[in-house]
Each structure stands twice: as C-alpha cells, then as structure tokens.
C-alpha positions in Angstrom: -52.5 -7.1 12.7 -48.5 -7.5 12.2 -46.9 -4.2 12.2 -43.2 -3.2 11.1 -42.5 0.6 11.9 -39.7 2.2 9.8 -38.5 5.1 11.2 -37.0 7.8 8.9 -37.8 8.6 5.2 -34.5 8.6 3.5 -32.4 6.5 1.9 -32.0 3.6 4.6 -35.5 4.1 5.5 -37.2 4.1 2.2 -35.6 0.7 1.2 -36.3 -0.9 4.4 -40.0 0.1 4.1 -40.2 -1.9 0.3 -37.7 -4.8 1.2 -40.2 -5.2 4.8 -43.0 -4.7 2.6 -42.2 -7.1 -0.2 -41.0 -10.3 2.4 -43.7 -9.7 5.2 -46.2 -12.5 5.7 -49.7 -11.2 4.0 -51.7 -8.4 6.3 -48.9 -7.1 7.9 -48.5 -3.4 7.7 -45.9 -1.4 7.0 -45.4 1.9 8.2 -42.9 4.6 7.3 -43.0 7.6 10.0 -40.9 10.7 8.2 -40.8 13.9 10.2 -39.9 16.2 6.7 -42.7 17.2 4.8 -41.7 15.2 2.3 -40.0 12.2 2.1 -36.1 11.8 0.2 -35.6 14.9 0.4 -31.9 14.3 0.8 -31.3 11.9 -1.6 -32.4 14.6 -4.5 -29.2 16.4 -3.8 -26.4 13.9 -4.2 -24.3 13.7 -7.1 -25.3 17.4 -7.7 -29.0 15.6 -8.4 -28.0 13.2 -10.1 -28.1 10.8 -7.7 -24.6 9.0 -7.2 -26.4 5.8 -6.1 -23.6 3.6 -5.5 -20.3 2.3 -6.7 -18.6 -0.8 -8.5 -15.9 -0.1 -6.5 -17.7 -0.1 -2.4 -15.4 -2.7 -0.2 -14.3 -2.4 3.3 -11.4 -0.1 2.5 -13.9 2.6 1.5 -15.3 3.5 5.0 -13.8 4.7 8.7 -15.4 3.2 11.0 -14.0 2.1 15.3 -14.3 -1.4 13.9 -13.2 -2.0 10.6 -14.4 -6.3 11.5 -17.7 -5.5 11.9 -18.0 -2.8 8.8 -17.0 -5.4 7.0 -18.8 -8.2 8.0 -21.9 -6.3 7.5 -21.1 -5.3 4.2 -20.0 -8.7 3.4 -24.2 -9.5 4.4 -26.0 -6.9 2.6 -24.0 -7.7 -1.0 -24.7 -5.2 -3.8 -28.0 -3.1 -3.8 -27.7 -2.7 -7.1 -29.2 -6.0 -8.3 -31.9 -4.7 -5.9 -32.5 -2.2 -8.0 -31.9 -3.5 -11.4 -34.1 -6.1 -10.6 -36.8 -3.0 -9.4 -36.7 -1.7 -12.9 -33.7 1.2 -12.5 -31.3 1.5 -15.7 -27.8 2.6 -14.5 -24.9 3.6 -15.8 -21.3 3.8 -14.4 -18.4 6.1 -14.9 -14.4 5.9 -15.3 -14.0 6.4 -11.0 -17.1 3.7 -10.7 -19.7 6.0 -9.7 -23.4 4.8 -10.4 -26.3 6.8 -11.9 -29.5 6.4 -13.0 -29.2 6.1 -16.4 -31.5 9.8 -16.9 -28.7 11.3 -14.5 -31.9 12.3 -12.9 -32.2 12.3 -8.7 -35.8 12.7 -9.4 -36.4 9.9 -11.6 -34.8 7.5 -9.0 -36.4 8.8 -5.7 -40.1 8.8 -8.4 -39.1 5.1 -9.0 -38.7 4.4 -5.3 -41.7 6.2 -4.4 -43.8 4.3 -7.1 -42.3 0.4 -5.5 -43.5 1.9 -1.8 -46.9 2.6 -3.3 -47.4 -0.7 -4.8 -46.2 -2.7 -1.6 -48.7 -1.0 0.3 -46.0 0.7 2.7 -48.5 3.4 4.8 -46.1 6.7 4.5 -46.6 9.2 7.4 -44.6 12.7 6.7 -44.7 15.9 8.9 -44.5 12.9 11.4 -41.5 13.2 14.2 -41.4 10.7 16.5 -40.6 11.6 20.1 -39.5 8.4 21.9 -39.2 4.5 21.2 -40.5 2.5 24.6 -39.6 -1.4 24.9 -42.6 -3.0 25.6 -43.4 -7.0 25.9 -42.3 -8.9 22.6 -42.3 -5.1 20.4 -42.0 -1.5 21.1 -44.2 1.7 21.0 -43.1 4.5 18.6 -44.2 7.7 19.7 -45.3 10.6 17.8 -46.7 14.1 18.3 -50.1 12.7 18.0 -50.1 9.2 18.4 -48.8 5.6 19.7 -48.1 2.6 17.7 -46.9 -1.0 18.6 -45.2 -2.8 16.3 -42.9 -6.1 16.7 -39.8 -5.0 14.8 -38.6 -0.9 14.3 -36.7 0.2 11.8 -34.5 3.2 12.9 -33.2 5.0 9.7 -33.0 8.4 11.5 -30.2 9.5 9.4 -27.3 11.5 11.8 -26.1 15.1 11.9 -25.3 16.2 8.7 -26.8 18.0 6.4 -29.3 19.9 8.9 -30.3 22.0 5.7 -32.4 18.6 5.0 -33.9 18.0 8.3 -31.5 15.7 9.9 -30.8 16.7 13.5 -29.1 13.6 15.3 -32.1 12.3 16.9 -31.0 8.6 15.7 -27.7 8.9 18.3 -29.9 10.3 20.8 -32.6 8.0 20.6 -29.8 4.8 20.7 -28.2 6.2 23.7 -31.7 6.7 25.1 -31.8 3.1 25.2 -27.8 2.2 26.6 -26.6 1.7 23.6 -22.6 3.3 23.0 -22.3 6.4 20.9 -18.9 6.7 18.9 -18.2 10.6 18.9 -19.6 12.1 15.9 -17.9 14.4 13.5 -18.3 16.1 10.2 -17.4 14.0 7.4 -16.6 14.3 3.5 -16.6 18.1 4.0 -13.9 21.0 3.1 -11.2 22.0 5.8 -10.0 25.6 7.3 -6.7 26.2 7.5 -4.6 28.5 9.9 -1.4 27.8 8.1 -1.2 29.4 5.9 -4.3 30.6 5.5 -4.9 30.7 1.7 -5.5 34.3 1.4 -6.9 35.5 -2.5 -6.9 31.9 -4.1 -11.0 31.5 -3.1 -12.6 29.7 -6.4 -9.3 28.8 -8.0 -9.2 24.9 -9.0 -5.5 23.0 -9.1 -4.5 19.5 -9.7 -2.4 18.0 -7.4 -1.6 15.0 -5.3 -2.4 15.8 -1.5 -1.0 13.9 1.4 -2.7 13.9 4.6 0.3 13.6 7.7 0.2 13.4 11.3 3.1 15.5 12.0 6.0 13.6 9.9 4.1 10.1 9.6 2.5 9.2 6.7 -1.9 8.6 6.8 -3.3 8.8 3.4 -2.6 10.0 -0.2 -5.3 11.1 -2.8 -4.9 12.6 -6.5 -7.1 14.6 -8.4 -8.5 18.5 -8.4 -7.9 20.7 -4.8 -10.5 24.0 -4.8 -8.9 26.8 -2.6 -12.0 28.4 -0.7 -11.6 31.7 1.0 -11.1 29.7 4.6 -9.0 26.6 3.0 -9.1 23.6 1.5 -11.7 21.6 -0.9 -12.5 19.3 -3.4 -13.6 15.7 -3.6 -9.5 15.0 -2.4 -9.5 16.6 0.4 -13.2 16.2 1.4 -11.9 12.7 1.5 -9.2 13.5 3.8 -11.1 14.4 5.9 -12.9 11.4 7.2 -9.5 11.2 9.2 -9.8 14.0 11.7 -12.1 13.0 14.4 -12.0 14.7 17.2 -11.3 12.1 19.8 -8.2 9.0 19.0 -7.6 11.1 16.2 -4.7 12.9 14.6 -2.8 14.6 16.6 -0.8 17.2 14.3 -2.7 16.8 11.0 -0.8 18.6 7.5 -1.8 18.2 4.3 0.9 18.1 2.0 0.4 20.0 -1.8 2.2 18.6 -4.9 1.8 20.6 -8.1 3.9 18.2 -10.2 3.2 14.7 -9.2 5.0 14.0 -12.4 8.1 15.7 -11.6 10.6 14.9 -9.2 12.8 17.2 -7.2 15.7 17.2 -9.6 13.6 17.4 -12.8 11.4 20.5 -11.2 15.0 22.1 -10.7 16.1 22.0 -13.7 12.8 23.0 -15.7 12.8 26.0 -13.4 16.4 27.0 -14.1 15.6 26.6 -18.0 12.7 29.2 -17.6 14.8 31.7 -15.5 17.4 31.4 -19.1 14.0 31.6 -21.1 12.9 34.4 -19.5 16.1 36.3 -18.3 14.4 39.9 -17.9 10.9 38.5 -16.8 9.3 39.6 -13.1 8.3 36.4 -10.1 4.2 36.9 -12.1 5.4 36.9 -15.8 7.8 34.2 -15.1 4.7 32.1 -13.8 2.5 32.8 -17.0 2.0 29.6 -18.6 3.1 27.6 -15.7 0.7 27.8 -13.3 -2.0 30.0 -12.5 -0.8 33.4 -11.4 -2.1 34.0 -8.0 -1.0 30.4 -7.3 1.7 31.0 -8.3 2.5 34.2 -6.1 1.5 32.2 -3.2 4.0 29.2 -4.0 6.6 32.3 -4.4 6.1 33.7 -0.9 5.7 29.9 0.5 9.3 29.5 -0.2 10.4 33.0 0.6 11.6 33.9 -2.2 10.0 38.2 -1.3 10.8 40.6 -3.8 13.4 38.9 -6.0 13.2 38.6 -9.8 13.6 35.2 -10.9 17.2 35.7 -12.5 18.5 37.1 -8.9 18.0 33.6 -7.8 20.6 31.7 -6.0 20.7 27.9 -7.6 19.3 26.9 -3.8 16.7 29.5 -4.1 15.4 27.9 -7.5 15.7 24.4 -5.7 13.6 24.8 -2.5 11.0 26.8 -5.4 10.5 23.4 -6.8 10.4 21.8 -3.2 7.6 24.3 -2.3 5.7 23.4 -5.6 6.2 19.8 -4.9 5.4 19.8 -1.3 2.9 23.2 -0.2 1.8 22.2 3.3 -1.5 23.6 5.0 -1.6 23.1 8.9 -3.9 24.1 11.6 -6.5 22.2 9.9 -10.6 21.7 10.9 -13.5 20.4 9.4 -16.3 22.6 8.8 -19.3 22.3 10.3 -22.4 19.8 10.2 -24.3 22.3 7.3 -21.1 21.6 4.9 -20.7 17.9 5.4 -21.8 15.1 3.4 -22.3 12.3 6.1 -21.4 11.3 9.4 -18.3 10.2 11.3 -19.1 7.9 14.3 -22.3 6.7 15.9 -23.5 3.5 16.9 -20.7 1.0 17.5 -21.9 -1.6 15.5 -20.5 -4.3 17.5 -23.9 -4.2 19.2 -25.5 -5.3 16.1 -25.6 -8.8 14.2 -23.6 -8.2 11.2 -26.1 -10.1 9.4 -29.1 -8.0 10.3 -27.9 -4.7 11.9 -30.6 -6.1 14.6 -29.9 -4.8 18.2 -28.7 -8.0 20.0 -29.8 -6.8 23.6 -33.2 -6.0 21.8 -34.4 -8.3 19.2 -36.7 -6.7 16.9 -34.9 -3.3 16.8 -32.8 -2.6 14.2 -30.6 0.9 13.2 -29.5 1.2 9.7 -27.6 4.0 7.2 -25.9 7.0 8.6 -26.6 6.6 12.4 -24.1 3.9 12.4 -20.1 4.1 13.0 -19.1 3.5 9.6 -18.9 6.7 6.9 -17.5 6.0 3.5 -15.8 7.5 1.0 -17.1 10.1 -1.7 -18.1 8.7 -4.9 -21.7 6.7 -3.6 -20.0 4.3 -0.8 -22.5 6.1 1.8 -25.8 5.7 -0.4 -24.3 1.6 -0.9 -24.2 1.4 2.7 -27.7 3.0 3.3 -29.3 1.3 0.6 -27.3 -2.2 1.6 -28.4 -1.7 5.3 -32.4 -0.7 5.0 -32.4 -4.0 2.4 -31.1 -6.3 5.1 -32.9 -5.1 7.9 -36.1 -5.0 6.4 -35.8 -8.3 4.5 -34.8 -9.9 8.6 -37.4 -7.5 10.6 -39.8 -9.5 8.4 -39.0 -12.9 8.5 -39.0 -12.3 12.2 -42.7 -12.3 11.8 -42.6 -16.0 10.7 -41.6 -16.9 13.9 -43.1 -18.0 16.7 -43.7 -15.5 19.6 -45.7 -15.4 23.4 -47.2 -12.4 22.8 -49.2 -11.1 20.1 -51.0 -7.5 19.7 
C-alpha cells in the first residue's frame, strides 16, 4: 500500500493531508502524525478566534524572507487558497484592510469544516503522536514515533517553528531540516510587541494612541506604518508596531533600530506650532495637564511634556522655541533600545529553511525527492492581517497536491 505521511496537525499540515488525500491514486493512505492532543489547536486563536484566514491583499511585499525570488516564486505557484476553500464549502467575508473570515467569524466553525473534509478523504489522524526522527531510506523515508515506524514515499513536514510554545510548537521542524544538511536561516520572534530602553514608557501600560510610526536604522529610513500604537508597561505594541517588527533579526539586521512616534500625521511642523501657541492664548492661566485636556490623553501628554524638556513650566512661561520643539516632540516621539519579545508573545516565525533548497513549485526538497517542508518552518514570515495563514494554507495545498502525483510515477522500488 502507497503511503504519504504528513507531519504536523496545523494549518500547513491539515491542508496537505486533504489536498494529498483528494489527488492520491485509489488505496493510498494518508496519514497525519500530530504530537498535540488535539489537532488545530493553533489555528482556533487567530484573529482573536475568529480565524483571520487569509487576505485579498497577500503578494510578495507582505513577507521577509533571505530571498525575496524564491518567496515569490512560490507564492506565484500556490495561487489563492481561498478558491480552495470556497470551492470546500467555507462562506467568507472580507473587511476594509482585506482581512478574510469565515463568514460565522467563528475559528471553530472553520477548523470543524476542515476536520469534517479530513474525515471524508479518509486522512488516518494520529494525535498525542511526536515523531522523533525522519531516516532516508531507498525510494521513501521512515517516520519515527514514540511507538512506531512507518515508510512512506513522500513526507510532509508541517512542523510549524518556534512561536507560540503555549500551543505546542517547539522548533523541531528546524531541527529536524538541519538533521538532514539542510541551511537554517536564524530564527527570531516575529509580529510580536517590542521593549524599549529609551525611554522606557513608564505609566502609559494599556493606553491606546493613533499615530504614524516609522521604523529607522539610526538616521536611514526602513519602513512606515499608520494606525493604533498600545503602550505596554515594557514598550511598544499594536498591529503597527508588531509589524515593525519583522525587521529586527538578530543577525544582518538593523544595526541602531528607532521607532519614530507622530501624534499628528495630519499636521505639519509649522501648523502644530501655531495650534499650540493658540491654546497657550486659550488657556493663558492653565497648568502643562490642564493645557493637555482635550488634546491628547493626559498621561500622554505628560510624557510628550518631559520628552521635550519642557520640566516644570506652565505653558504660558514658554519661549516661542519651547512651544516649537513641543510640536516636534509630538510629531516625532522616538523609542530606542528596542527588542522583540520572546517566542510566547510572537505570532510567527522569522527565518528557517532557506527556501532556495526547495522547488518553488512544490516546496519539495531538491537533494531529496519526496520530502517536502511547508508553513512556518520556512524563511518567509508575513505580515499581520492573515498573509501567514495564506502562506500555510498555500503551501500544504501545493505540496500535498505534488507529493501525490509523485505516486503516478514510475519508481524501482516499491514497499
């Protein structure tokens, strides 16, 4: 009997398992080895459960990967999962930024719908099942559990990579690649909130601000996002700047990373000046926290205060340069000394497998046909907003769809 061996039980690995299931010539089996007690367990948390599946948006810009080519050749092969889906029965609906959902904004009714399709293709599910090693052998591979051995012609790894330990990923994907010789990019948290040293954001923790944040190496320019910063008790967070964040690896990264605070996107320097020095003639008697009311929220607004050293003053005691480089300070708040959180805070993965070792058009091993790594193990994290799930889903499609036409072909050896 044909065998295809998917390795991991989340979102890469479920959607292999059904797209190898649904191609394979008939009487081959299809097994899905999950170490979790349960399998998906991931995938019921994203989106804040409800499951941002994808997005209308996902192209090559969205990810960081050590080559951008190959990212995009890849995703250039797997197209859009979600015809896969729509054409598996999922209603979705999309929002302003492109985001997809099931229609029932429901993780559970998505991961119930995948779990029903790897039921009726007959996929054999294995949970509380870790595989210990992956051995080359003939024209397949043995897999390697606590209990058992299985041979199969073509392995599907969709081990998932470090973050999120909290749902039982631990890295063995990277470990089990560079078991075999193949090159690890250095991993690093991704998509995840950022400490800063300074200044460190001392009694802002849980206070929400608007703002256009620019991410700097030093004085040159790396990326701009817009939309809402959260101040935590350590830092920075918020979809922005979990964004941002994708740029700090630890090795070829920046060097002197800032990230740069505007309050007033709308305002220019000139304009901030002068709305300031009409508040100061509004409010001639008023103290630095009254003269904030209305403006901006009042412990933000102490801290932008003592950012541009302003100390004790009163607002009306203000010089005319005083009241300018106020308005500088609110239009460009800096935060250095930056660092990702750790691997329990993050969303995905940064690094991995380089995927030049992989056919773009399969994510196949090339020094060892049959083998195939898909999802998060690979070096190529995306964006927030479902680019990570696209990439998962896109990648367990393709390989599963390829690991069983392989089965079509002609081979010397058959178990």
């Amino acid at each position: 009997m044909e065998r295809i061996i998917v390795l991991g039980g989340g979102a890469a690995g479920i959607l292999a398992a059904i797209s190898a299931a649904e191609s394979a010539p008939a009487g081959t089996k299809v097994m899905l080895l999950e170490a979790n007690q349960r399998i998906g367990k991931k995938l019921l948390a994203t989106g804040n459960g409800r499951c941002n599946l994808d997005n209308l948006g996902s192209c090559p810009e969205r990810y960081f990967s050590s080559d951008p080519q190959q990212a995009e050749r890849m995703l250039t092969a797997m197209g859009s999962p979600l015809e896969w889906f729509h054409s598996h029965g999922l209603l979705t609906r999309a929002d302003s930024e492109g985001r997809v959902y099931p229609y029932s904004n429901q993780a559970s009714d998505f991961l119930n719908l995948l779990l029903y399709w790897l039921e009726r293709t007959g996929v054999e599910v294995h949970t509380a099942c870790p595989v210990k090693n992956l051995v080359k052998k003939d024209d397949g591979f043995i897999v390697e559990t606590e209990t058992d051995r299985f041979f199969a012609r073509s392995v599907i790894c969709a081990l998932g990579g470090q973050a999120g330990p909290q749902f039982g990923t631990n890295g063995f994907g990277s470990q089990l690649a560079r078991s075999l010789g193949l090159q690890i990019q250095p991993e690093y948290p991704c998509l995840v909130a950022l400490q800063c040293d300074k200044p460190r954001p001392s009694g802002l923790s849980g206070i929400r601000v608007k703002a256009a944040v620019t991410l700097t190496d030093g004085e040159a320019f790396i990326a701009r996002e817009e939309g809402e910063v959260q101040f935590t008790e350590h830092g920075l967070s918020g979809i922005v700047i979990m964004q941002l964040s994708n740029y700090l690896k630890p090795k070829g990264g920046l060097r002197r990373p800032i990230v740069h605070l505007n309050l007033f996107p709308a305002f220019d320097a000139d304009g901030l000046t002068d709305l300031l020095q009409h508040r100061v003639r509004l409010m001639p008697e008023a103290t630095a926290a009254d003269f904030m009311t209305g403006f901006v929220h009042k412990r933000i607004g102490a801290a932008v205060w003592k950012a541009a050293r302003l100390g004790e003053q009163i607002p009306s005691s203000l010089s005319a340069a005083q009241i300018a480089a106020l308005a500088r300070t609110f239009l460009d708040w800096t935060f250095a000394g930056l660092t990702p959180l750790g691997w329990q805070q993050a969303q995905t993965t940064g690094g991995g497998i380089s995927l030049s070792q992989l056919e773009a058009g399969s994510f196949m091993v090339k020094k060892f046909p049959g083998l195939y790594f898909v999802g998060e193990t690979l070096d190529a994290a995306g964006s927030c907003g479902g680019f990570n799930l696209h990439w998962a889903f896109g990648s367990g499609i393709t390989a599963g769809r390829h690991a069983a036409a392989r089965l079509s072909s002609p081979q010397k050896t058959r178990r």
